[in-house]
C-alpha positions in Angstrom: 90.0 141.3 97.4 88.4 138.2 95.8 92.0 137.4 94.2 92.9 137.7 98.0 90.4 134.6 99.5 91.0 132.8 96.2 94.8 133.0 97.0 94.5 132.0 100.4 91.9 129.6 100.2 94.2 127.8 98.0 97.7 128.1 99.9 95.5 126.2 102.8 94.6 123.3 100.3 97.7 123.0 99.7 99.5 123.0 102.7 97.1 120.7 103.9 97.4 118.2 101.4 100.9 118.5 101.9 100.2 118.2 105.6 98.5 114.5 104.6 101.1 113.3 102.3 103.7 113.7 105.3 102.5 112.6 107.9 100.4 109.2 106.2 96.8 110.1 107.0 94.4 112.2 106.3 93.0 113.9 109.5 93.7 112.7 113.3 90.2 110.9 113.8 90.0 108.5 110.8 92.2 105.4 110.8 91.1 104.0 107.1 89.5 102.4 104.8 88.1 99.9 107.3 84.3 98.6 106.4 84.8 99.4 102.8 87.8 97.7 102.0 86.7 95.0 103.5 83.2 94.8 101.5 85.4 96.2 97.9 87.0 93.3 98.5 84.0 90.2 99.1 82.5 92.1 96.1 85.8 91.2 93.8 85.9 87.5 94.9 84.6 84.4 93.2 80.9 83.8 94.4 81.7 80.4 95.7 84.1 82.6 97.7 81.4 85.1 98.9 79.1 82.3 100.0 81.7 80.8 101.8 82.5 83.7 104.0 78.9 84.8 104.7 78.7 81.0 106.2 81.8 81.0 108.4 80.2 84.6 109.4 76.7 83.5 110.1 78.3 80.4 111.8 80.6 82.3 114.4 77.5 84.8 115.2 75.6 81.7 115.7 78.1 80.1 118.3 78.9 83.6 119.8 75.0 84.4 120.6 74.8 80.6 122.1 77.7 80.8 124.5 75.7 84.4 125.2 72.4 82.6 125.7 74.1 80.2 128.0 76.3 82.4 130.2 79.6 80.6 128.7 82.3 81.7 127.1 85.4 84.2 128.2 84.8 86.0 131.6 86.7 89.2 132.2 
């Protein structure tokens, strides 16, 4: 009975691994590396780099909470 489940339990792994490798990703809700990629990547760069990017960052969330603040910016 045990070899049974065991059997089973890995005929559904693999069918559903091949089930990923065909169709490109791994379940229907996740779309990706997203976020992490993203931060893997600032972590590999130069740290002139890194400080450069948290500035543009901080600068953009700066202008976008003024134009907030104000009323301006797009109206939809």
């Amino acid at each position: 009975m045990a070899d049974w489940i065991i059997g089973s339990a890995m005929a559904l792994s693999l069918a559903g691994l091949f089930w990923m490798i065909i169709t490109g990703r791994p379940s229907r809700g996740e779309s990706g590396g997203g976020i992490a990629s993203l931060s893997a990547f600032h972590d590999f760069q130069p740290k002139d780099k890194q400080n450069a990017v948290e500035v543009i960052i901080e600068q953009k969330a700066g202008k976008r909470l003024e134009e907030q603040s104000t009323g301006e910016g797009k109206k939809t």
